[in-house]
C-alpha positions, -999 to 999 in steps of 0.1 A, spaced: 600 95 623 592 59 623 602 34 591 560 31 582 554 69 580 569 96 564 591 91 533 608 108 508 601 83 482 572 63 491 575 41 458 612 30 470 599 27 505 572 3 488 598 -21 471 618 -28 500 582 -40 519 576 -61 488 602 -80 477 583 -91 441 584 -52 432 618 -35 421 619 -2 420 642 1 387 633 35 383 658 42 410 680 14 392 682 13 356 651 40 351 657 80 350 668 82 382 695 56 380 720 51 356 690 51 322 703 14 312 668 0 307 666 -8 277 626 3 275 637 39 279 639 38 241 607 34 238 586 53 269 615 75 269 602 88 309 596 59 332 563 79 340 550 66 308 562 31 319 536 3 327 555 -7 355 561 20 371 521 26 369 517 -7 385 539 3 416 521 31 417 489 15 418 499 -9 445 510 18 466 472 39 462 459 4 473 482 -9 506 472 -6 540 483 25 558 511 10 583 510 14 620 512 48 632 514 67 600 479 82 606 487 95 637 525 109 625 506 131 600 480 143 625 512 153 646 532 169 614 499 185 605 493 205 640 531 216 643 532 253 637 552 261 609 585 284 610 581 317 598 591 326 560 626 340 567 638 309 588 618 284 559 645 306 536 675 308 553 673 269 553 664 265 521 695 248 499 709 270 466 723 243 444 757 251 429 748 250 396 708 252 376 703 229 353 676 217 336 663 183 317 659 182 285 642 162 253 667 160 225 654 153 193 658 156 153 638 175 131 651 179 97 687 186 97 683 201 132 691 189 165 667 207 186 657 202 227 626 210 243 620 215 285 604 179 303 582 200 321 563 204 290 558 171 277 530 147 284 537 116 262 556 102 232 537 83 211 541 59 179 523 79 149 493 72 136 464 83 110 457 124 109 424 132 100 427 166 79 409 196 83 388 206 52 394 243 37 427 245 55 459 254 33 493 233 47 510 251 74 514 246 109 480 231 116 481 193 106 444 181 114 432 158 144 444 123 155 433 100 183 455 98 209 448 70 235 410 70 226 412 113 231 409 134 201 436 166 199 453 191 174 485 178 156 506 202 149 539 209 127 568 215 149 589 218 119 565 238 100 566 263 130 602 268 134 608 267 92 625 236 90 624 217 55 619 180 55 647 157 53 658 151 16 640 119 -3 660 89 1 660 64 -31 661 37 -9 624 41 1 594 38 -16 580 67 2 593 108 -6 598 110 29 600 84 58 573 84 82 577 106 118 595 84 144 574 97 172 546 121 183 551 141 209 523 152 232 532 185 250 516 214 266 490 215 296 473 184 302 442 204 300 450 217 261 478 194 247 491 198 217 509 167 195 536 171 171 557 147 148 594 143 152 621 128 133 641 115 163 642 112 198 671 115 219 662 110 250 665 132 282 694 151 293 702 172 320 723 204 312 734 233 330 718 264 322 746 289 328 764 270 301 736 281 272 749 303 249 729 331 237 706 323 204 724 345 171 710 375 162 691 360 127 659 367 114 648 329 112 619 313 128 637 290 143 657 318 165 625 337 175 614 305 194 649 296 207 658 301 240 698 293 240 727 274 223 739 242 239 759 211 223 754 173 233 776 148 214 799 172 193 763 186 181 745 221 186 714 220 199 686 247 199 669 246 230 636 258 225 611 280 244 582 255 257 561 286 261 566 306 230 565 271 205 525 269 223 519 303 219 530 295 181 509 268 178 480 287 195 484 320 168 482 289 141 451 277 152 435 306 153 448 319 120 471 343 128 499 321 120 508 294 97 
């Protein structure tokens, strides 16, 4: 294959072509060793405005020499059949999986990357009329789109932090929303604390105890990060939870 066609990271094959773009997602960012300090804050660098920008420039450059005709070429090969494709396919030594640690209440809790869209600084929610407290919060404007907020914490039965006399406030405000779900339905939901993303190996969980608790029915496994257990959660049982409350069968 020649240097303009195929690559396996087109975004890194983009930097080196431009010298006034660094790719420091392969630096500093997730892929690298997570020093930037704007992780913090965007917490994936998908959600980064730089990383957009490379993005971008790489939608708009001029296809190099050759690359057109490459794919024509890779496109009229005839492709092995299924049992060679898996008998060269690479089993890694170990599953793991990322994860989103955060806090809610006294909890340390983790929920799957796959299933979050964005984290967000809170804002106004707009309650919904005849609705008793429970899981459904009300509506809030996320990037100029309306969706559901939810309680996370209301879902799983975790109490609020206690009051602190230091602040004015009974409670302090959420940290950060989290957007999660399908792109198509999302859902947003506040959190104490974020963590940030870890990657953990999933033969290590450690089966959920055998507790009636809300919390445990949504609770996939038992891990620990930092001398901490975590409850990793069950992305698709938390939405069905959150759909059940929406439609009143729940919460």
């Amino acid at each position: 294959m020649s240097n303009g066609g195929l690559s396996g990271d087109p975004l890194r094959e983009l930097s080196l072509e431009r010298q006034d773009l660094q790719d420091c997602w392969n630096q500093i960012g997730v892929l690298g060793d997570r020093s930037c300090p704007l992780l913090t804050e965007v917490i994936h660098c998908r959600n980064c405005s730089v990383y957009g920008a490379a993005g971008r420039s790489l939608l708009e450059r001029v296809a190099p020499p050759g690359y057109l005709e490459e794919w024509t070429q890779v496109l009229g090969e005839v492709a092995p059949p299924e049992d060679d494709r898996r008998a060269e396919a690479i089993v890694p030594l170990a599953q793991t999986q990322s994860l989103m640690l955060f806090q809610l209440g006294s909890e340390c809790l983790a929920l799957p990357v796959s299933l979050l869209q964005l984290i967000t600084p809170p804002s106004s929610i707009h309650r919904l009329p005849h609705r008793p407290p429970g899981v459904l919060l009300g509506l809030v404007n996320i990037r100029g789109e309306i969706l559901i907020c939810v309680s996370l914490a209301a879902l799983l039965g975790i109490s609020p932090p206690p009051p602190d006399p230091a602040l004015a406030k009974p409670h302090p405000t959420p940290a950060r929303w989290v957007v999660m779900g399908d792109p198509n339905h999302p859902w947003v939901s506040p959190v104490d604390e974020i963590y940030g993303i870890h990657r953990f190996a999933v033969q290590h969980f450690q089966a959920p105890p055998i507790v009636v608790s809300p919390t445990a029915a949504y609770t996939q496994g038992i891990t620990y990060w930092d001398d901490r257990k975590v409850n990793v959660l069950d992305g698709d049982r938390i939405l069905q939870g959150f759909q059940q409350a929406l439609t009143g069968l729940a919460g």
